[in-house]
N, C-alpha and C positions, 0 to 999 in steps of 0.2 A: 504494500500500500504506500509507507514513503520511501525517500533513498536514505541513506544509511547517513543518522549526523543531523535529517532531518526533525529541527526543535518544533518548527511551528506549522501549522496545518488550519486551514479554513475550509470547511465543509459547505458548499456553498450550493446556489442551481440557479440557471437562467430565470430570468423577471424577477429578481427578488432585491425589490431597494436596501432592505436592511445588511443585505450580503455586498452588496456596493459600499454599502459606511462602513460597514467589519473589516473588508477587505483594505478600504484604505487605512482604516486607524492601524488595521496590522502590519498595513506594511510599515506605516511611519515608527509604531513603535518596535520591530524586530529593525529597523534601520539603524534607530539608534541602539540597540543589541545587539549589532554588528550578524544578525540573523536574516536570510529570506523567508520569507511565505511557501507555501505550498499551496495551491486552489485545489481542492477537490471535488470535483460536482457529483451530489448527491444520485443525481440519477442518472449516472454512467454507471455504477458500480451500486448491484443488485442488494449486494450485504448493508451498503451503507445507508442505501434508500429504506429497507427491513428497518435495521437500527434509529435511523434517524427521521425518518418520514418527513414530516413538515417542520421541526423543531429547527430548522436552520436560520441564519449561521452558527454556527457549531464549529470555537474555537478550541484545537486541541497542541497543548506541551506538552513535548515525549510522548505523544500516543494517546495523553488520557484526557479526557474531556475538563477545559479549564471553564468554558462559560458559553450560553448557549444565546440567542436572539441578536444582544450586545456586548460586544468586547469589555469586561470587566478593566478597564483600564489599570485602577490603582493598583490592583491584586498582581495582574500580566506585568506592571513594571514592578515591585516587590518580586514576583518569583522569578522576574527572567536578570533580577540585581540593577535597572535602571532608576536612576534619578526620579523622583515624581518631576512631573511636566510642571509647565508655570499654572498658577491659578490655582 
């Protein structure tokens, strides 16, 4: 499912705006984590569609489910060790 080293992963699927804001919050904060993304679209892959139906986006570090709808920001820079953002 990822490549090998891969931390971050977005489970995602066409037309879905809230996977457009997940996507970019995550890129910007694995950016400054000196981490990529991974897109995964939920319904390319039959296991993940089973698992995750509609509950998307569905961000996952190391494999295990960190936060599901919206990118828990504070939490995602706490475990990935980044700075809190301004504000």
């Amino acid at each position: 499912m990822s490549e090998p080293g891969t931390r971050l992963q977005l489970l995602t699927r066409q037309n879905c705006h809230l996977c457009v804001v997940a996507a970019e919050t995550l890129s910007r904060i694995g950016a400054e984590a000196g981490l990529g993304v991974e897109l995964l679209d939920v319904d390319a892959d039959v296991e993940l569609r089973i698992e995750y139906g509609d509950r998307v986006p569905v961000v996952l570090l190391d494999g295990r489910e960190h936060s599901h709808f919206t990118v828990d920001v504070p939490r995602l820079r706490r475990d990935l060790g980044v700075p809190p953002g301004p504000g």
